[in-house]
C-alpha positions in Angstrom: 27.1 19.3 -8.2 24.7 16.9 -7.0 23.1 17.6 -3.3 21.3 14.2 -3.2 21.9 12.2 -0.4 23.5 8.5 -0.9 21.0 5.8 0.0 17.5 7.9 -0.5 14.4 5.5 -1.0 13.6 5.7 -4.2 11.0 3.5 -4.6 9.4 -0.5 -2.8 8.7 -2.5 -6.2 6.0 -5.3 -6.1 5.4 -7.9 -8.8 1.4 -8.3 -9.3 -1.2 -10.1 -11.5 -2.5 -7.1 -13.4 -0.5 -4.1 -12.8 -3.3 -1.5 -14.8 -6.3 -2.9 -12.4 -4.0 -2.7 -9.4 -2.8 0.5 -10.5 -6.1 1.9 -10.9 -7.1 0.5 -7.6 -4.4 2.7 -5.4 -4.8 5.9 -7.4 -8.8 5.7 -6.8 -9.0 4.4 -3.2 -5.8 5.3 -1.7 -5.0 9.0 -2.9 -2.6 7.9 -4.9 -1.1 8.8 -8.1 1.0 7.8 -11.1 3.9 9.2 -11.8 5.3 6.6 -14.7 3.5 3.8 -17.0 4.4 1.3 -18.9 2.6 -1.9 -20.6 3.6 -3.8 -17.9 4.7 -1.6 -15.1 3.3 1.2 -12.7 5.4 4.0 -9.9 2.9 5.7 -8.2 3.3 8.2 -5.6 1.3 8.4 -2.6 0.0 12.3 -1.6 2.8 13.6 -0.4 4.9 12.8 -3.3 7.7 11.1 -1.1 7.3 7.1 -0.7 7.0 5.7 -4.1 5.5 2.5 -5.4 6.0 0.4 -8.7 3.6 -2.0 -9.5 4.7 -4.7 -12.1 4.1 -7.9 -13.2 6.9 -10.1 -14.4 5.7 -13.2 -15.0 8.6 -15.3 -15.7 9.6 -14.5 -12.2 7.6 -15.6 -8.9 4.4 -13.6 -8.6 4.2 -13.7 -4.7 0.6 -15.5 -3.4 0.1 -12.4 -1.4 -3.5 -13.3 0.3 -1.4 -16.3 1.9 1.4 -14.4 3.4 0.7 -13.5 7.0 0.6 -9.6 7.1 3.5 -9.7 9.9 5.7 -10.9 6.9 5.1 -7.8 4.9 2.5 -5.2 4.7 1.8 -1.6 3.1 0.9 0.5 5.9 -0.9 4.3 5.4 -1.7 7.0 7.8 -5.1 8.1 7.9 -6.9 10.5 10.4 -9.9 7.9 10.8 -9.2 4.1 10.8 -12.7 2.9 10.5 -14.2 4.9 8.4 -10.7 4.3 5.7 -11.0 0.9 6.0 -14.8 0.9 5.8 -14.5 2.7 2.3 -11.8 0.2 1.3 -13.8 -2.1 1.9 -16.7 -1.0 0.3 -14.1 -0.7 -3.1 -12.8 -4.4 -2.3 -10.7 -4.7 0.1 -11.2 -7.4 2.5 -10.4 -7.2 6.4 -7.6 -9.3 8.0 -8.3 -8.2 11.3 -10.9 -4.9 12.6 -9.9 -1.5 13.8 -8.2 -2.0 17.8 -6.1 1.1 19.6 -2.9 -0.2 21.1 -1.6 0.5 24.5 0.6 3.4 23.3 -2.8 4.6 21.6 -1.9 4.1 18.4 -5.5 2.9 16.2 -4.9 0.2 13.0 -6.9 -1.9 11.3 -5.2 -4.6 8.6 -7.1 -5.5 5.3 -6.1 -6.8 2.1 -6.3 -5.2 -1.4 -8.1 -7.2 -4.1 -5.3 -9.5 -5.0 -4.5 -10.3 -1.1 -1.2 -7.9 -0.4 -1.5 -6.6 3.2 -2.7 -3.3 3.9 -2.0 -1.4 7.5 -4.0 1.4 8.4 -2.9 3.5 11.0 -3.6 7.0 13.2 -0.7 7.1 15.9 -0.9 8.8 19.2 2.3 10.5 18.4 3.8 10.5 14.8 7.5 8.6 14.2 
């Protein structure tokens, strides 16, 4: 019998331009991996294997003009143990910054960037993990 829980994430699907360059992008800069291809879609894990991504482009539909959406409306955010240094290699790969590396009052460190076609990046270290 089937132990999975109802409602698991399975997986946070975004329609992009070029889903091999994208694709390439996250598995080189962001630890990621694939799990599944396609000619015009990608799933990729990040390194824990639990939150999935699919990349895929589907051009009869809306692809979203990512570098114009305010990173408030939607981001991707990823832990890392040092926020400027991660977005400083990111950067160095492409990435371009929305706004630089600040510690919040509950001493939490981010930074926001954008990948090379614009969607919203979040990189965190938090005082205390959620």
């Amino acid at each position: 019998m089937d132990q999975t829980p109802e409602f698991t994430h399975e997986h946070t699907a975004l329609n992009v331009p070029d889903v091999s360059a994208s694709g390439e992008w996250y598995c080189q800069n962001l630890n990621m991996k694939v799990l599944r291809s396609g000619q015009a879609v990608r799933f990729l894990a990040d390194a824990t294997g639990r939150l999935i991504f699919e990349f895929y482009t589907n051009s009869a539909e809306l692809i979203p003009d990512y570098a114009q959406m305010h990173p408030a409306t939607m981001h991707l955010a990823f832990y890392v143990s040092d926020v400027p240094s991660s977005a400083a290699k990111l950067i160095a790969a492409g990435a371009t910054i929305f706004s630089a590396c600040e510690t919040a009052e509950s001493g939490d460190e981010m930074a926001m960037l954008r990948d090379p076609w614009g969607i919203p990046l979040q990189l965190m270290k938090r005082a205390e993990p959620i």
